[in-house]
C-alpha positions as CSV (number, residue, x, y, z in Angstrom):
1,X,-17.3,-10.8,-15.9
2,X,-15.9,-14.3,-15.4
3,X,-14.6,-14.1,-19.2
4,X,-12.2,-11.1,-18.2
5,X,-10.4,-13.1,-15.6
6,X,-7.7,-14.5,-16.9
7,X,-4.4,-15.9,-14.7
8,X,-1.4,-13.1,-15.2
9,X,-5.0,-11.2,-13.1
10,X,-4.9,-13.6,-10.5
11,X,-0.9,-13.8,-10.2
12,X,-0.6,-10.4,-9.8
13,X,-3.1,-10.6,-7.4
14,X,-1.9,-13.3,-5.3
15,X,1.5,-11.5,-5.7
16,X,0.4,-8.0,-4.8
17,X,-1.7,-9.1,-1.6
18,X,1.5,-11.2,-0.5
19,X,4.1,-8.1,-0.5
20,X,1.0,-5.5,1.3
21,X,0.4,-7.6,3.8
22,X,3.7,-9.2,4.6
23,X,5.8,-6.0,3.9
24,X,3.8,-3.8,6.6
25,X,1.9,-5.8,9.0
26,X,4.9,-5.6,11.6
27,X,4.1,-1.7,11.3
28,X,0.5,-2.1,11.9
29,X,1.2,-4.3,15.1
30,X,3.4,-1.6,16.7
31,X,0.9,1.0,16.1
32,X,-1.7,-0.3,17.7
33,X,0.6,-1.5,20.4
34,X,2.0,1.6,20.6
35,X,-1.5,3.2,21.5
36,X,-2.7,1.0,23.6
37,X,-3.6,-2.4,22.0
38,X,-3.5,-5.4,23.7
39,X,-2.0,-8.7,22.4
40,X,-5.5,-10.0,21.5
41,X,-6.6,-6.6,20.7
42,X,-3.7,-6.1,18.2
43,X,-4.0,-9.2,16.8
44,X,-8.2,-8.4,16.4
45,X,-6.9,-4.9,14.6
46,X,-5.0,-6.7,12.3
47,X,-7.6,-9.2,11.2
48,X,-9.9,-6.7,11.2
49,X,-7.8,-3.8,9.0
50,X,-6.9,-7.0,6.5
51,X,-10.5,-8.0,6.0
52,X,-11.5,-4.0,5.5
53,X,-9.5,-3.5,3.4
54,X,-9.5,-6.5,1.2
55,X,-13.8,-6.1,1.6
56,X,-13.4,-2.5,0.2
57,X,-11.0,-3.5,-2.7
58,X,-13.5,-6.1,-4.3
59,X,-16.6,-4.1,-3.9
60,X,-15.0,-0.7,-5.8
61,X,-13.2,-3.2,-8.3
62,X,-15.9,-5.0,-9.3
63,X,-18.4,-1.7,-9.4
64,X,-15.8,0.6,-11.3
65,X,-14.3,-2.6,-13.1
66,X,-11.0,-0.7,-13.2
67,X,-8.1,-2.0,-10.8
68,X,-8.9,0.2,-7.8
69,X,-6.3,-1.2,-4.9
70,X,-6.8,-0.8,-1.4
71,X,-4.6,-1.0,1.3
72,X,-4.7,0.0,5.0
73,X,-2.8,3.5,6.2
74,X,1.0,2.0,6.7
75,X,2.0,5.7,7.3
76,X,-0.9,6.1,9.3
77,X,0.6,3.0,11.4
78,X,3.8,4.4,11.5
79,X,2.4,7.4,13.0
80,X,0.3,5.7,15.2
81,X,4.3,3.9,16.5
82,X,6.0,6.9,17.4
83,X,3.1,8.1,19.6
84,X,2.2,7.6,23.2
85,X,-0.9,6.1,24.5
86,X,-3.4,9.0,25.3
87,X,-4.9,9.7,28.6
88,X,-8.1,7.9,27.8
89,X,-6.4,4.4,27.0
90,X,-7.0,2.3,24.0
91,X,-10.4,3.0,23.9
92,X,-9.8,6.5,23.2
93,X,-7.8,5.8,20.0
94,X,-10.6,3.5,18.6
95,X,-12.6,7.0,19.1
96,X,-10.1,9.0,17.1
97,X,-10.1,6.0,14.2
98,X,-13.5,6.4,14.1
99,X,-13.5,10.1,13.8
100,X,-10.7,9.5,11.1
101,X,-12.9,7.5,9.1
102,X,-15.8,10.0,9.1
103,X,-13.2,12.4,8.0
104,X,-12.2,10.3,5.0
105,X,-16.4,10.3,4.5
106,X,-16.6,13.7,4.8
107,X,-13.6,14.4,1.7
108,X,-14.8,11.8,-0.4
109,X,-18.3,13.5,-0.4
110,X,-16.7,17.5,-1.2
111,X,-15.9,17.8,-4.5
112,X,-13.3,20.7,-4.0
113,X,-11.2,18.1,-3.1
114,X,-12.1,15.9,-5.6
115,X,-11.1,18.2,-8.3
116,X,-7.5,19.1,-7.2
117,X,-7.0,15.4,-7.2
118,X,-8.1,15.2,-10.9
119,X,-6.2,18.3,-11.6
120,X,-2.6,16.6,-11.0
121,X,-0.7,16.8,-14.4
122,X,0.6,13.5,-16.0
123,X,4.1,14.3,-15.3
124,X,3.8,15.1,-12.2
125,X,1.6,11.7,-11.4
126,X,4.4,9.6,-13.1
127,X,7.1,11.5,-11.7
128,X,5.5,10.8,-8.2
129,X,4.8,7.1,-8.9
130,X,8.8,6.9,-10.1
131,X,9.8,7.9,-6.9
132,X,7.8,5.5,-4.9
133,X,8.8,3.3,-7.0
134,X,12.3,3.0,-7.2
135,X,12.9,2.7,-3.7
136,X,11.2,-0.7,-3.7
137,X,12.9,-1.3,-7.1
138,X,16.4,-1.3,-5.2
139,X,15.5,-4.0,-3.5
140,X,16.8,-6.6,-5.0
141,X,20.8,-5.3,-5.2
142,X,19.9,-4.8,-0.9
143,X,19.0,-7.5,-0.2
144,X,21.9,-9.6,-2.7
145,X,24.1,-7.2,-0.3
146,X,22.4,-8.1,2.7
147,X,23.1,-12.0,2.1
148,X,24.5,-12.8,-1.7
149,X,23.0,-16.7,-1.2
150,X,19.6,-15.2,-0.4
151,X,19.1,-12.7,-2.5
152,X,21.1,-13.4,-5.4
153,X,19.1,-16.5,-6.6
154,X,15.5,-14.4,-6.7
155,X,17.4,-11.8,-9.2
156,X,18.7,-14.7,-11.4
157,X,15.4,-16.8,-11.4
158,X,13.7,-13.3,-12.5
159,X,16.3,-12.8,-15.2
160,X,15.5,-16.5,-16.3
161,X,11.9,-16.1,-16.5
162,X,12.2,-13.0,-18.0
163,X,14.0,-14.3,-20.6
164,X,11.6,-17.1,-21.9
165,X,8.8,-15.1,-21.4
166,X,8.7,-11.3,-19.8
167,X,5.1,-12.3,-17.9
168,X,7.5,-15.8,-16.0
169,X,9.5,-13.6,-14.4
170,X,8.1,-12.6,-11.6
171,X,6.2,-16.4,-10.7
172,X,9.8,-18.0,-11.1
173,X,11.8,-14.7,-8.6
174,X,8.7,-15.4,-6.4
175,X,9.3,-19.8,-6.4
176,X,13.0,-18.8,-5.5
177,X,11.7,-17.0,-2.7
178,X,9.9,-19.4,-1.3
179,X,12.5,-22.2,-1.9
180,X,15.5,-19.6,-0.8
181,X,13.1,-19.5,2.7
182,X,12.3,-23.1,2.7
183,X,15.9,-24.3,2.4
184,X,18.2,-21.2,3.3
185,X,16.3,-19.4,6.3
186,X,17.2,-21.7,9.9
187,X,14.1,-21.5,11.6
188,X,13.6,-21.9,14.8
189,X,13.2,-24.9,17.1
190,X,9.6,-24.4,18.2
191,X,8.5,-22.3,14.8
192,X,5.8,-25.4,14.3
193,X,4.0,-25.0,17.6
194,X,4.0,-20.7,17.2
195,X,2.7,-21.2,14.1
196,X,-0.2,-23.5,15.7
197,X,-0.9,-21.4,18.4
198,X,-1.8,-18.6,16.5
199,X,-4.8,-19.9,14.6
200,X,-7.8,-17.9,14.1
201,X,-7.4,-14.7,16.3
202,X,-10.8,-13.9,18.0
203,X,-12.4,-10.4,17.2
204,X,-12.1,-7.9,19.8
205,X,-15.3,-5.3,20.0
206,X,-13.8,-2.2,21.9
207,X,-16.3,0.4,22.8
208,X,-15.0,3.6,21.8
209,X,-14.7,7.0,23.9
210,X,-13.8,10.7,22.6
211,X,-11.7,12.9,24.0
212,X,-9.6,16.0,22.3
213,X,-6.8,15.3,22.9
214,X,-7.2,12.1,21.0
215,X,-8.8,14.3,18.2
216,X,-6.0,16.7,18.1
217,X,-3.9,14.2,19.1
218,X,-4.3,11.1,16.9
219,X,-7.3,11.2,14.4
220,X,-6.6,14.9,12.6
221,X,-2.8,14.0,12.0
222,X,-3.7,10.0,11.4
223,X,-6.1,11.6,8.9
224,X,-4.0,14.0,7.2
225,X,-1.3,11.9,6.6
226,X,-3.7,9.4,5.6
227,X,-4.9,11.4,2.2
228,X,-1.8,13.0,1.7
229,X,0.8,9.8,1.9
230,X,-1.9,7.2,0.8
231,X,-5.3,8.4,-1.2
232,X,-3.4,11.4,-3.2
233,X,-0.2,9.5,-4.4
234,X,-2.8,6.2,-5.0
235,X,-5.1,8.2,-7.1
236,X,-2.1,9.7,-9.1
237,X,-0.8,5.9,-9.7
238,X,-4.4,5.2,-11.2
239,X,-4.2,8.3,-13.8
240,X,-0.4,7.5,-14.3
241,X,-1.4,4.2,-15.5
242,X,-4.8,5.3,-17.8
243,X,-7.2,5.0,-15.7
244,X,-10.1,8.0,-15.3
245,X,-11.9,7.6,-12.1
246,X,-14.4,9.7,-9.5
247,X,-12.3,10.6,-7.2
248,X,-15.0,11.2,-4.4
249,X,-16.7,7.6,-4.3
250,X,-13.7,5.9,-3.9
251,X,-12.7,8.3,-0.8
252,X,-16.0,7.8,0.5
253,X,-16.0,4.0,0.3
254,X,-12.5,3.4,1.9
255,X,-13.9,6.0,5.0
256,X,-16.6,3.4,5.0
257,X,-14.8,0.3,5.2
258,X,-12.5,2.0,7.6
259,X,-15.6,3.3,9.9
260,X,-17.1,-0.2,10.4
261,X,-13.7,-2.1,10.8
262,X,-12.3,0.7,13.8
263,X,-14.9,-0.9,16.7
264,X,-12.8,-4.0,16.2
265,X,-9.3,-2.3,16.7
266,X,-8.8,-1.8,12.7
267,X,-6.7,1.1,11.5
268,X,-7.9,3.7,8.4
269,X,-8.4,1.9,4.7
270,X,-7.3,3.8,2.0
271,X,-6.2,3.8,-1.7
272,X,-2.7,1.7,-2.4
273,X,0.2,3.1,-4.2
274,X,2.8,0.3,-4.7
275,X,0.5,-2.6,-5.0
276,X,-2.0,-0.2,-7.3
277,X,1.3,-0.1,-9.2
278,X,1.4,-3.8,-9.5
279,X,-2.3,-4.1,-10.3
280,X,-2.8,-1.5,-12.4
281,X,0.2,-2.0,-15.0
282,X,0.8,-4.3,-17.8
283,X,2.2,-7.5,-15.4
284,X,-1.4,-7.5,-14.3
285,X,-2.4,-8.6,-18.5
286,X,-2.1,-6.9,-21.7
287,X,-5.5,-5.7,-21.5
288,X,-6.7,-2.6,-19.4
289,X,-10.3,-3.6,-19.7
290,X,-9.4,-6.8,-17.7
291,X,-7.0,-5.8,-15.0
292,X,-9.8,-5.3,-12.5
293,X,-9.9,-9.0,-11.3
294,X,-6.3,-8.8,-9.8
295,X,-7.6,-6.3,-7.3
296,X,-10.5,-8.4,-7.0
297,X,-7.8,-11.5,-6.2
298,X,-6.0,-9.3,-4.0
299,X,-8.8,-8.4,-1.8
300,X,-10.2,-11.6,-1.3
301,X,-6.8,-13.3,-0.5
302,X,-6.1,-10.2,1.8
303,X,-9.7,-11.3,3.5
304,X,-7.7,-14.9,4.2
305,X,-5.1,-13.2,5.2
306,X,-6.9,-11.5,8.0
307,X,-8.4,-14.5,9.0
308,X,-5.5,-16.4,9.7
309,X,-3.2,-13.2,10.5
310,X,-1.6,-15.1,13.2
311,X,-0.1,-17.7,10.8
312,X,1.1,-15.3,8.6
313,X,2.5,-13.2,11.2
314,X,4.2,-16.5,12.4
315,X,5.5,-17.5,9.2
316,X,6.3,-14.5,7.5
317,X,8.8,-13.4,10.2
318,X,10.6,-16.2,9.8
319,X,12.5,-14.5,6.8
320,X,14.1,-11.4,6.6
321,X,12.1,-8.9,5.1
322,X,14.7,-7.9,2.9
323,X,13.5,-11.0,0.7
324,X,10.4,-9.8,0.6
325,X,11.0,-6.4,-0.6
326,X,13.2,-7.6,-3.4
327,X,10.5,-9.7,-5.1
328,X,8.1,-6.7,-4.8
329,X,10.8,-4.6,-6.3
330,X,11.4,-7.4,-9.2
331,X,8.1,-6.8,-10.0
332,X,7.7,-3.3,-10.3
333,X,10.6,-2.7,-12.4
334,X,8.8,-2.1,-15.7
335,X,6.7,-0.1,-13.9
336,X,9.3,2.2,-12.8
337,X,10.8,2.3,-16.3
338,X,7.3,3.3,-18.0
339,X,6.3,5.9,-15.3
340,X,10.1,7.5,-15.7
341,X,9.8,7.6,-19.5
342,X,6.2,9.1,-18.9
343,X,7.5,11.5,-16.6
344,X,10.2,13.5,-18.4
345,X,8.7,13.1,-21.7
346,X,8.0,16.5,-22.2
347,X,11.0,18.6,-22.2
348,X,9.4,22.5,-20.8
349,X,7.7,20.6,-17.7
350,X,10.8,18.3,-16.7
351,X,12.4,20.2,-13.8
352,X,8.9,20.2,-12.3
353,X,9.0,16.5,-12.8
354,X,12.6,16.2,-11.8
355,X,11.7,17.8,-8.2
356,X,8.7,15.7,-7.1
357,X,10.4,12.2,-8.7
358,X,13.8,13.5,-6.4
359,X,11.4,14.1,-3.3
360,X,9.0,11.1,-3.6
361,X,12.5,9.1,-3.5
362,X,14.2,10.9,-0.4
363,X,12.2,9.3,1.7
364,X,12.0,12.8,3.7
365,X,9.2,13.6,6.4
366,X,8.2,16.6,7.4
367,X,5.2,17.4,10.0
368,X,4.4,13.5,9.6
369,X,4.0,13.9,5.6
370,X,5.8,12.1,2.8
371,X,8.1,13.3,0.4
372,X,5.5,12.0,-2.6
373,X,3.0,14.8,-1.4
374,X,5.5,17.5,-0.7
375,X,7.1,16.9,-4.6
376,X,3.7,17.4,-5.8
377,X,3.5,20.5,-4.3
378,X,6.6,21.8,-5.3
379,X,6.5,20.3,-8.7
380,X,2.6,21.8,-9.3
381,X,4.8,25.5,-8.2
382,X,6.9,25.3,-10.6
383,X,5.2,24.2,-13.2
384,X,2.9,26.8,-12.7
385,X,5.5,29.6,-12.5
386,X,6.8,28.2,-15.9
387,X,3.6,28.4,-17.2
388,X,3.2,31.7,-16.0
389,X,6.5,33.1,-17.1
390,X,5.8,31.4,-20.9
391,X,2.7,33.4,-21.2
């Protein structure tokens, strides 16, 4: 296994856990704050949803050896942020992330579900992951708009790299990043002694309690938008990108990891979309065979991450996430062009690929859902009503 390593793996590792964490951790926070949490039991559910998640990444990596990424349930978060705190208190909503964990158990291990999952054309999967994709893939031309001094210099160190070798330019847009923070972000007087005060957050054990309102309340929807904005588009990415997996023990082993990390405040774990992106393409190494060890680097430095989460909260924030977004964005862009070429290759099923690429990309909502599931729906319609009408 050791052979297969090779350092585009770890990069693309390092990279990818980087831009998951520090791109959604703020959501995560308000969440759990949002619910209930305290300071210390925030900061515990953020530790604990990092190690979780970055636990559950190596062990299905390293057992499928096929770039499996996992990531904790930002929509799931963002839910969690526009709710009140129910009746029952905190403890209530560790009961409902329990129950939503068992629910992610319970569809890994009924293989109905399994097979509609498998079903998903290749189109359709690439014209999903094109979607997701190129809003991140703007990034860059924001975030020059945002601040040209900032944002320009990433864009021009990625064209440079690129240049003398397509695999440099993401490490040099990612060195401009960090020497664009070092030298152009003003950082606060007392940044030093925030960043040393938040060493090394204790765990918090929270016994749970059940209610149903919390049920109906928190863990059905936290669970439903769960599989449909997380586990449906990340298995999708996995097929758009080669990769022929079970579809039922990898549900089960993220309900797992996200059973056993809720007592400590930790929100669901599920499959990744834009890092599985990053992971599962050709940045991550020419060969397929071998791309497993940068989810396997990605989930242990997600691990450090959660053990020092209060650093990285405290030194992450001190840039605007803007800058963050545009190296992710840098990095998937050869991503989004193989998964749009993919997409409308065949001319009879391109309007179905046309309506879920347009709907991943809006950005729409609707009863707490993504656009990425909805344009799979409508794109499966009507590429079965042209099938249909062809017959």
């Amino acid at each position: 296994m050791l052979r297969d390593l090779t350092p585009q793996a770890v990069f693309i590792g390092l990279l990818a856990a980087f831009v998951g964490f520090a791109s959604s951790f703020a959501v995560v926070l308000a969440g759990l704050r949002a619910v209930g949490a305290t300071e210390a039991e925030a900061a515990s559910g953020l530790m604990a949803s990092a190690i979780a998640m970055g636990l559950c990444g190596v062990v299905v990596s390293l057992r499928t050896k096929q770039p499996v990424s996992v990531a904790w349930t930002t929509p799931g978060a963002a839910l969690l942020a526009g709710s009140a705190s129910v009746a029952g208190g905190f403890s209530d909503a560790v009961g409902a992330f329990l129950i939503c964990g068992g629910l992610i158990i319970l569809s890994g291990l009924w293989r109905p579900f399994g097979r509609a999952v498998e079903a998903i054309p290749g189109s359709l999967a690439n014209a999903m992951l094109a979607g997701i994709l190129l809003v991140l893939c703007l990034a860059p031309f924001r975030a020059i708009a945002f601040d040209p001094l900032l944002g320009l210099p990433i864009l021009v160190a990625w064209i440079i790299g690129g240049r003398i070798n397509r695999f440099l330019g993401v490490p040099a847009a990612l060195l401009a990043f960090i020497l664009v923070v070092v030298f152009g972000v003003e950082f606060p007087p007392d940044w030093q002694a925030g960043i040393a005060a938040s060493l090394l957050p204790a765990p918090e054990v929270i016994v749970p309690t059940f209610s149903l309102s919390a049920l109906f309340g928190m863990a059905l929807p936290l669970f439903i938008v769960t599989m449909a904005s997380q586990n449906v588009p990340g298995l999708a990415v996995l097929k758009a990108n080669g990769y022929v997996t079970k579809t039922g023990p990898l549900l089960t082993a993220t309900g797992i990891f996200s059973f056993l990390s809720a007592p400590f405040a930790g929100i669901s774990s599920n499959l990744a979309a834009i890092t599985a992106a990053m992971l599962a393409g050709e940045e991550a190494g020419p060969d397929s065979d071998k791309r497993y060890w940068g989810t396997v680097v990605c989930g242990v430095a997600y691990c450090l991450f959660g053990l020092f989460a209060g650093v990285v909260i405290a030194f992450v924030s001190l840039a605007p996430s803007i800058l963050i977004e545009a190296v992710a964005g840098l990095a998937l862009i050869s991503a989004f062009g193989a998964a749009s070429l993919n997409a409308f290759k065949v001319e009879e099923e391109r309007p179905a690929a046309a309506v879920t690429f347009l709907a991943a990309a809006s950005g729409m909502t609707i009863l707490g859902i993504s656009g990425a599931f909805w344009g799979l729906i409508a794109g499966g319609i009507i590429l079965a009503l042209a099938k249909r009408k062809s017959a």
